[in-house]
NUTI-989551 format. One record per residue: residue number from 1; x, y, z negated of N, C-alpha, C in turn; residue in three letters. Coordinates in Angstrom, 2 decimals. Layout:
<rs>
+-----+---------+---------+---------+---------+---------+---------+---------+---------+---------+--------+
: num :     n.X :     n.Y :     n.Z :    ca.X :    ca.Y :    ca.Z :     c.X :     c.Y :     c.Z : residu :
+-----+---------+---------+---------+---------+---------+---------+---------+---------+---------+--------+
: NUM :       X :       Y :       Z :       X :       Y :       Z :       X :       Y :       Z :    ALA :
...
+-----+---------+---------+---------+---------+---------+---------+---------+---------+---------+--------+
</rs>
This chain:
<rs>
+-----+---------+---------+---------+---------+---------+---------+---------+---------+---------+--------+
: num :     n.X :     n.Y :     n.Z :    ca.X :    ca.Y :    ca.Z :     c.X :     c.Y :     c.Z : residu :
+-----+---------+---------+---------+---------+---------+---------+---------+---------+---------+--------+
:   1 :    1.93 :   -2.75 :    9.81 :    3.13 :   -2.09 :    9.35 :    2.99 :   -0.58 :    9.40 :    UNK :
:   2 :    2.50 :    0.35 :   10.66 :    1.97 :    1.47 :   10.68 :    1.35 :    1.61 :    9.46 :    UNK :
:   3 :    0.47 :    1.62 :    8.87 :   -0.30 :    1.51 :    7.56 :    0.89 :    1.72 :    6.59 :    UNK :
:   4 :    1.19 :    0.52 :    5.94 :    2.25 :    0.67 :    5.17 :    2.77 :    2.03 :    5.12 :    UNK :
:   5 :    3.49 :    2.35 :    6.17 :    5.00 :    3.28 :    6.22 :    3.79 :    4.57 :    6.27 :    UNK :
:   6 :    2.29 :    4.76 :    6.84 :    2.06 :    5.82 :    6.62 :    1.65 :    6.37 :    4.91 :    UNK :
:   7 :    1.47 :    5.13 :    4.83 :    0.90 :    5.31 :    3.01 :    1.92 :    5.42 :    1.57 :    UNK :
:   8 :    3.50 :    5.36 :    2.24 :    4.48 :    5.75 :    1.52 :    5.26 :    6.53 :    0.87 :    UNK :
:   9 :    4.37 :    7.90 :    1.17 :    4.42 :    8.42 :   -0.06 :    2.64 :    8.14 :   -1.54 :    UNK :
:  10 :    2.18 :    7.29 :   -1.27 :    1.34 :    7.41 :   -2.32 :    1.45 :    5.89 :   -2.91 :    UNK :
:  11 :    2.68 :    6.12 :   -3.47 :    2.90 :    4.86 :   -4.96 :    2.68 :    5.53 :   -6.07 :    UNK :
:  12 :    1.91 :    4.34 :   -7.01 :    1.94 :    4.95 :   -8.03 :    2.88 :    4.50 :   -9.29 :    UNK :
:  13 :    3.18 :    5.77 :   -9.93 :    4.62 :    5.22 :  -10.70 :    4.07 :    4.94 :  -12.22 :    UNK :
:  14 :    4.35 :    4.26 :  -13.26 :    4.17 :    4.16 :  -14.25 :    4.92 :    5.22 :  -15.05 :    UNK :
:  15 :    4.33 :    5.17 :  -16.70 :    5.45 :    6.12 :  -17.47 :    6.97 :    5.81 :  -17.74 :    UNK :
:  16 :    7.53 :    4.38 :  -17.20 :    8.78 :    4.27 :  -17.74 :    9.22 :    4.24 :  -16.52 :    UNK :
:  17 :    8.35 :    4.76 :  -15.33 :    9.21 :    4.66 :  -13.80 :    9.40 :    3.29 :  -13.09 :    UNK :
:  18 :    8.46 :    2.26 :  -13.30 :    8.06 :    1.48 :  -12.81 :    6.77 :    1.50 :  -11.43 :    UNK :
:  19 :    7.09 :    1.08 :  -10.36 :    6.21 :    0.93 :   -9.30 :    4.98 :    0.40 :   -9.85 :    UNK :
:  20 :    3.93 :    0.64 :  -10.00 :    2.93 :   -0.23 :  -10.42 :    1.85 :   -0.16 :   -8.70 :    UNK :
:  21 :    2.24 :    0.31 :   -7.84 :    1.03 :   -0.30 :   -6.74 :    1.02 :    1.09 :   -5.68 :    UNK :
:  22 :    0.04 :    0.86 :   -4.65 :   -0.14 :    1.66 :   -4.02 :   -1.61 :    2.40 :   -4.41 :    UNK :
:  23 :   -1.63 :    3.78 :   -4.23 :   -3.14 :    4.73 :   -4.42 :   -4.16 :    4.09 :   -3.46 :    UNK :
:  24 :   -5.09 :    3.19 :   -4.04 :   -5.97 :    3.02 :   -2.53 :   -7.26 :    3.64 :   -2.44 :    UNK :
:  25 :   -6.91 :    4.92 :   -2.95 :   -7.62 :    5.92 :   -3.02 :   -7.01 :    7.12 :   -1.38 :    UNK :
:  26 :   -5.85 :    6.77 :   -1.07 :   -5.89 :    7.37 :   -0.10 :   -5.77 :    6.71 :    1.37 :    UNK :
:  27 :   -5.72 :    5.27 :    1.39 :   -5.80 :    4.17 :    2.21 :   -7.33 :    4.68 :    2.54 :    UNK :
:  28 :   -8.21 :    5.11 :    1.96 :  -10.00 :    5.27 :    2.81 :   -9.22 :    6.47 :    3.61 :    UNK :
:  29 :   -8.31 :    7.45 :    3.45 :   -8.75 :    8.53 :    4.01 :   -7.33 :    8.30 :    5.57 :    UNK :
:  30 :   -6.33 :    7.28 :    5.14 :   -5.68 :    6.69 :    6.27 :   -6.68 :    5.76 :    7.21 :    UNK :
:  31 :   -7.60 :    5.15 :    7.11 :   -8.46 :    4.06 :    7.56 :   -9.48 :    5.18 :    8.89 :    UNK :
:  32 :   -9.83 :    6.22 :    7.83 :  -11.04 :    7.06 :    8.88 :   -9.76 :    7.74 :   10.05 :    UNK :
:  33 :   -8.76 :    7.98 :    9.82 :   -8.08 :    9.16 :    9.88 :   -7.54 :    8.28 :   11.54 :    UNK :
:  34 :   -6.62 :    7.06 :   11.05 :   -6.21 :    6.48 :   11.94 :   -6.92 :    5.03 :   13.11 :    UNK :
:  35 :   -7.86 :    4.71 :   12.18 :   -8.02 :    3.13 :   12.04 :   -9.79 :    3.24 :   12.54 :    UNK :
:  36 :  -10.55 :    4.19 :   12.92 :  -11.85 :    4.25 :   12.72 :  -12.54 :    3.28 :   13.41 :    UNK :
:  37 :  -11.71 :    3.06 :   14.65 :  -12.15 :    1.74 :   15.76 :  -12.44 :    0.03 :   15.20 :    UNK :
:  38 :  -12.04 :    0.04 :   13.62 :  -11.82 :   -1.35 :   13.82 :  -13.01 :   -1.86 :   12.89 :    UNK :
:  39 :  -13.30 :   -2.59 :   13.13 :  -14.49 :   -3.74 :   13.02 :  -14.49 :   -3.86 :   11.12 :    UNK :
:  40 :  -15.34 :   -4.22 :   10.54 :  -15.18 :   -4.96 :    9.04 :  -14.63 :   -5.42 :    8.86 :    UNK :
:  41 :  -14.40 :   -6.88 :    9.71 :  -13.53 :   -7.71 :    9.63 :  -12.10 :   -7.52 :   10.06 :    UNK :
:  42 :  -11.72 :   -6.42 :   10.79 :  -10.47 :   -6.15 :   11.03 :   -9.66 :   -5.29 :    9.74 :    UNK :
:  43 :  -10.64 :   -4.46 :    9.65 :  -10.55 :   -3.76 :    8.42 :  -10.31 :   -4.67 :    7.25 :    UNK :
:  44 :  -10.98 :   -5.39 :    6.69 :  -10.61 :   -6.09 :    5.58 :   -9.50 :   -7.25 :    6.01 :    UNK :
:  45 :   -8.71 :   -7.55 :    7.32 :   -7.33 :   -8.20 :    7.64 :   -6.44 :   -7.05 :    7.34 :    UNK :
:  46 :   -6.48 :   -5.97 :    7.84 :   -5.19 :   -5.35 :    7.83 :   -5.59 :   -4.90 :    6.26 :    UNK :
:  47 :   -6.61 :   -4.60 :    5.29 :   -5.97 :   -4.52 :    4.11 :   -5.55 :   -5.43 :    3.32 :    UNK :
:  48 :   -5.84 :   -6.81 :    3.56 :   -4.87 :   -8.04 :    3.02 :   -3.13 :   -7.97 :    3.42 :    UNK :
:  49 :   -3.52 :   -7.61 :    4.65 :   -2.07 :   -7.66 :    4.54 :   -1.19 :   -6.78 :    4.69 :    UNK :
:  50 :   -1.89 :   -5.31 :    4.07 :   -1.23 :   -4.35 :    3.47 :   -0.98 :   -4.85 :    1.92 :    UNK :
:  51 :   -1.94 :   -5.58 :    1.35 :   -1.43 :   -5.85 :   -0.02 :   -0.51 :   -7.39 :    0.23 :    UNK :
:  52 :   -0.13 :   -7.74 :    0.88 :    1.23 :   -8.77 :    1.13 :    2.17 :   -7.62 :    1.11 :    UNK :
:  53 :    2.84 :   -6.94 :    2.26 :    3.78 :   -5.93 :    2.37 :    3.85 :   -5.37 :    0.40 :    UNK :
:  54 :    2.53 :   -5.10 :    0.33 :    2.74 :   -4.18 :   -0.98 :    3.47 :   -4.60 :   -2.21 :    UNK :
:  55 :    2.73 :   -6.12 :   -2.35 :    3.56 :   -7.28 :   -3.27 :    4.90 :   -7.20 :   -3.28 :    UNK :
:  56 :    5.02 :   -7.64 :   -2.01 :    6.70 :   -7.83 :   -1.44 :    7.56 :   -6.65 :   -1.83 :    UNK :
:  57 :    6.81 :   -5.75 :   -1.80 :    8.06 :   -4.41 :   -1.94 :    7.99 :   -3.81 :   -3.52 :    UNK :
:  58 :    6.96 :   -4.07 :   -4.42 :    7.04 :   -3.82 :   -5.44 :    8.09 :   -4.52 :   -6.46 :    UNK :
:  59 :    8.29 :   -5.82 :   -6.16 :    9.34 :   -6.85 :   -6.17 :   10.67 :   -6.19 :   -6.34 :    UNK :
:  60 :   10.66 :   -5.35 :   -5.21 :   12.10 :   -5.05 :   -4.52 :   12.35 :   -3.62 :   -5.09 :    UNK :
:  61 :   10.95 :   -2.76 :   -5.36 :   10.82 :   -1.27 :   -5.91 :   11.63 :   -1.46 :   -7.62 :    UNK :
:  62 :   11.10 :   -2.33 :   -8.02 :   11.42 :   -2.73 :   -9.57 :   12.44 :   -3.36 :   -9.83 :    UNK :
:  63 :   13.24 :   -3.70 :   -9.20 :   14.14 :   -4.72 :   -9.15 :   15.47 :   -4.24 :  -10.42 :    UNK :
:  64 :   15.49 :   -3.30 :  -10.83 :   16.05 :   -2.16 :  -11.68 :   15.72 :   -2.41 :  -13.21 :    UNK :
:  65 :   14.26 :   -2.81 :  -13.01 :   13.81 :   -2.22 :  -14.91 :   14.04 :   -3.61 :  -14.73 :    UNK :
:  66 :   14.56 :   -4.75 :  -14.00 :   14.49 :   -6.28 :  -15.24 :   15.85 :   -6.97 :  -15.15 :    UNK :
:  67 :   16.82 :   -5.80 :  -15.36 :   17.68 :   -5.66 :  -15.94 :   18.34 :   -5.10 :  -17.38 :    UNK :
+-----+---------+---------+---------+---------+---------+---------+---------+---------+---------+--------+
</rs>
């Protein structure tokens, strides 16, 4: 969850203002920054389930244009 909420400001928006995802271009530089201790395999858990959270909230980000 740390992860998440630190990586919230880097969504990326589409041209009609649609959420289309998170930058995981700056998730490498949250990973060294915060995360340097953790194993491969920990590393590739918490980014699965940064992209669950991410799913889930894009859902909820868009919930607007499908109306």
């Amino acid at each position: 969850m740390n992860l998440f909420v630190r990586l919230s400001t880097q969504w990326c928006v589409g041209g009609l203002g649609g959420f289309i995802g998170l930058r995981y271009e700056s998730l490498s530089f949250m990973l060294k920054l915060y995360y340097s201790d953790l194993t491969i395999d920990e590393t590739k858990e918490l980014f699965e389930e940064l992209q669950v959270m991410e799913f889930a909230a894009l859902s909820v980000l868009n919930e607007d244009l499908k109306k």
